[in-house]
One Martini backbone bead per residue (centre of mass of N, CA, C, O) as a GRO file, in nm:
protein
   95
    1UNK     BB    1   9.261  16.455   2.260
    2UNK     BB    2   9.135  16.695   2.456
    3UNK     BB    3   9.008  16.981   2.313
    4UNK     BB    4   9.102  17.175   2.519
    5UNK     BB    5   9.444  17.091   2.500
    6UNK     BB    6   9.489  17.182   2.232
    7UNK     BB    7   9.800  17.329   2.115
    8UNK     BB    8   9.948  17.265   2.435
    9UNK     BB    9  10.169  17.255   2.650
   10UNK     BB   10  10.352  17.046   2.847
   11UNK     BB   11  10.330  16.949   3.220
   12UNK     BB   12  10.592  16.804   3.407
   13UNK     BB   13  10.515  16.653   3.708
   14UNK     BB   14  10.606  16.594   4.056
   15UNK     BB   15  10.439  16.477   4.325
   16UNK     BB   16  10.684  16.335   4.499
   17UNK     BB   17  10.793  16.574   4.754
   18UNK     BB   18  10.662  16.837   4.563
   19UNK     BB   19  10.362  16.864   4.593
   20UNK     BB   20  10.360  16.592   4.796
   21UNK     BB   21  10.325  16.463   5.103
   22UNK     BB   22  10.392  16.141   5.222
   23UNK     BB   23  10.229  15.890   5.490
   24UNK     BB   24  10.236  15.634   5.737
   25UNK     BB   25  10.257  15.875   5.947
   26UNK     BB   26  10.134  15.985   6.255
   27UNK     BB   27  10.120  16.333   6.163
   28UNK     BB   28   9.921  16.522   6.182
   29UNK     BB   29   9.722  16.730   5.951
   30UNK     BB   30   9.583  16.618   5.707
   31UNK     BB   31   9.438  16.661   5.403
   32UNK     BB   32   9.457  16.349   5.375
   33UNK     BB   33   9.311  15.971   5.346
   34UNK     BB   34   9.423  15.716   5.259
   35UNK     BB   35   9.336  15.377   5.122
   36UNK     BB   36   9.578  15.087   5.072
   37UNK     BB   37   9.614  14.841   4.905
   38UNK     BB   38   9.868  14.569   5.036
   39UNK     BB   39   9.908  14.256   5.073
   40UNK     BB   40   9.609  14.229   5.190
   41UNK     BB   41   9.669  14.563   5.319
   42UNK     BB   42   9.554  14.832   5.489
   43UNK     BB   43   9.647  15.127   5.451
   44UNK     BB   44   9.738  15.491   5.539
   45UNK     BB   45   9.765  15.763   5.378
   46UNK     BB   46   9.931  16.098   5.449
   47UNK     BB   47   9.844  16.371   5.300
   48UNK     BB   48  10.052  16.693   5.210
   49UNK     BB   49  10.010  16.992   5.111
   50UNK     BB   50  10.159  17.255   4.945
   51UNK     BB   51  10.161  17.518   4.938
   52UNK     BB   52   9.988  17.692   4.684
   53UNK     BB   53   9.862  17.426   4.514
   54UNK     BB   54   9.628  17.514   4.410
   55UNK     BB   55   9.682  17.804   4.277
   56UNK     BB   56   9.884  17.645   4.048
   57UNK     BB   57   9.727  17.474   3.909
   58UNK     BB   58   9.507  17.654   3.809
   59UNK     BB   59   9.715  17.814   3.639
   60UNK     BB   60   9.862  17.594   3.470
   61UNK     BB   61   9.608  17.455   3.360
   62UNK     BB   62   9.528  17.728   3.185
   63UNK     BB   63   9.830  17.664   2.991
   64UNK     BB   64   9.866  17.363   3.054
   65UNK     BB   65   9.911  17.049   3.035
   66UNK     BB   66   9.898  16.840   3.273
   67UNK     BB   67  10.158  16.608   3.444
   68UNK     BB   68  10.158  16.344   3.645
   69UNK     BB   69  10.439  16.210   3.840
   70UNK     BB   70  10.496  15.872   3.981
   71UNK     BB   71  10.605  15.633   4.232
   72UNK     BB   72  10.378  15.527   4.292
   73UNK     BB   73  10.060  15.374   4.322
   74UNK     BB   74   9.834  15.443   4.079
   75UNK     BB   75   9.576  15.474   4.328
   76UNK     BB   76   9.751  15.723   4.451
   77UNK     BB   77   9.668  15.916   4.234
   78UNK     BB   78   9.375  15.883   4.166
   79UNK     BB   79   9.324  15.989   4.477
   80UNK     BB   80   9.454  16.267   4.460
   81UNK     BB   81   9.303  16.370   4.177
   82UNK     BB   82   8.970  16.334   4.258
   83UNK     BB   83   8.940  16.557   4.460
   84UNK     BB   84   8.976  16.754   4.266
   85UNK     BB   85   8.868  17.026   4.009
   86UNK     BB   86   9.057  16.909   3.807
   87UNK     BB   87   9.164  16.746   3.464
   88UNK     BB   88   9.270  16.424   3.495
   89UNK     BB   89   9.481  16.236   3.320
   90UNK     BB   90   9.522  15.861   3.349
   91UNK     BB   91   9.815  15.696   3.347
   92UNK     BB   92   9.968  15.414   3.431
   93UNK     BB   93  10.159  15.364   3.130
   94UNK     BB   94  10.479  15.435   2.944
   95UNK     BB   95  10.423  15.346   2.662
   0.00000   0.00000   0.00000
């Protein structure tokens, strides 16, 4: 365990459409542009971050572990999460 989130409790987020809308059609200004391999085919990801999203963080993180979970492809949090300012351990298996 990371040293300074010793002896903090965990909180368990949803990251999508709870955090973050993600989509692969053209609509609006995204937040983010990911680009994306799925079999051998490069897609981009649109993704809207939820109003307050950043404020949240900010706060949450400052009082628990916080643990984003996706059922998206693993490569799409990673790619979510290194973006931003705060600090995230990413484990890809559920194990």
């Amino acid at each position: 365990m990371i040293k300074f989130l010793k002896g903090r409790k965990t909180l368990v987020l949803d990251l999508d459409e709870t955090l973050v809308h993600s989509t692969f059609q053209l609509v609006g200004d995204a937040d983010l542009n990911i680009p994306v391999n799925i079999q051998e085919a490069t897609y981009n990801i649109r993704v809207f971050l939820r109003p307050g999203l950043k404020e949240f963080l900010e706060k949450v993180s400052a009082i628990y572990e916080v643990i984003l979970f996706t059922a998206s492809l693993p490569e799409v949090l990673l790619l979510k999460t290194e973006r931003s300012s705060y600090h995230f351990t990413v484990r890809t298996d559920v194990s």
